[in-house]
C-alpha positions as CSV (number, residue, x, y, z in Angstrom):
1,X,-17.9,10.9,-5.5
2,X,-16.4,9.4,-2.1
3,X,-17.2,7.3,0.7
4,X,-18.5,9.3,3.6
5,X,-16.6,9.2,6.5
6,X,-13.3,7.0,5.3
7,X,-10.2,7.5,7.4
8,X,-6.8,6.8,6.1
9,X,-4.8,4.6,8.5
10,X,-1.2,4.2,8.1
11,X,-0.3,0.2,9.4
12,X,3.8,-1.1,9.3
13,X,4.7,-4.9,8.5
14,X,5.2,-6.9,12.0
15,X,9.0,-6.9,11.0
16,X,9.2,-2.9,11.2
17,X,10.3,-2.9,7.3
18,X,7.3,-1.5,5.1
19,X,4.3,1.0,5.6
20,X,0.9,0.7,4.0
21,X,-1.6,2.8,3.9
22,X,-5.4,1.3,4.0
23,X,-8.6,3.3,4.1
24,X,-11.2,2.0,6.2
25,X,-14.9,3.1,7.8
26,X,-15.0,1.8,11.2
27,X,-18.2,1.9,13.8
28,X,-17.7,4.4,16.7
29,X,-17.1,1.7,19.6
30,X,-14.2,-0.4,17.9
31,X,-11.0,-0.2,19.5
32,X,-9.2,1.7,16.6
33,X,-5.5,0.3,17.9
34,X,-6.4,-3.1,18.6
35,X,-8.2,-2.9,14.9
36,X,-5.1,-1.8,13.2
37,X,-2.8,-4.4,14.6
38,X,-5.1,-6.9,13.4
39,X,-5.0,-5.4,9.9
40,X,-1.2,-5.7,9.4
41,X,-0.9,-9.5,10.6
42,X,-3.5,-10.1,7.9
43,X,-2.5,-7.9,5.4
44,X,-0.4,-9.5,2.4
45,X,2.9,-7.8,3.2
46,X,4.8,-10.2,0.5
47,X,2.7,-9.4,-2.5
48,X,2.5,-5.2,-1.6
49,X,6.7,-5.5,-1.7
50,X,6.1,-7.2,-5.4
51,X,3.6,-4.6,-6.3
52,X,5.5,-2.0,-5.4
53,X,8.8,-3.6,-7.1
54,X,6.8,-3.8,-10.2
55,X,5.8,-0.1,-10.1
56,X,9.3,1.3,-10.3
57,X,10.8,-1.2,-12.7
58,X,13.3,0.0,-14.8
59,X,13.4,-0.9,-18.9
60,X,15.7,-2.4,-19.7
61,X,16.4,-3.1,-23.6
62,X,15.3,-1.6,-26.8
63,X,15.0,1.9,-26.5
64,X,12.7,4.5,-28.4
65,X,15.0,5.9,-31.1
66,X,15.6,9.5,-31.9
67,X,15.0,10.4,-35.4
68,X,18.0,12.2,-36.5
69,X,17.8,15.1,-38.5
């Protein structure tokens, strides 16, 4: 089951490097651009690069062995 009416924004970092995407319900007389600029200066920009670092991390080490027949 969803949220009714959640919209999918897409915001970048204020230095133009990364995109995020948040998901947000806002009321029908908010300024929609003025909102999303606000988002990215809050937004933790240094802890989604670690996060995302962390998801594509390579192993590195022991390996699963293949049984040899």
């Amino acid at each position: 089951m969803s949220i009714p009416n959640v919209k999918r924004y897409r915001i970048t970092s204020p230095d133009g490097g990364a995109t995020a995407t948040i998901m947000a319900v806002l009321p029908k007389d908010i300024d929609v651009s003025k909102y999303l600029s606000e988002a990215a200066q809050r937004f933790d920009w240094k802890a989604y690069a670690e996060a995302q670092q962390k998801q594509f991390k390579i192993r590195v080490g022991q390996q699963k062995q293949k049984k040899a027949k």
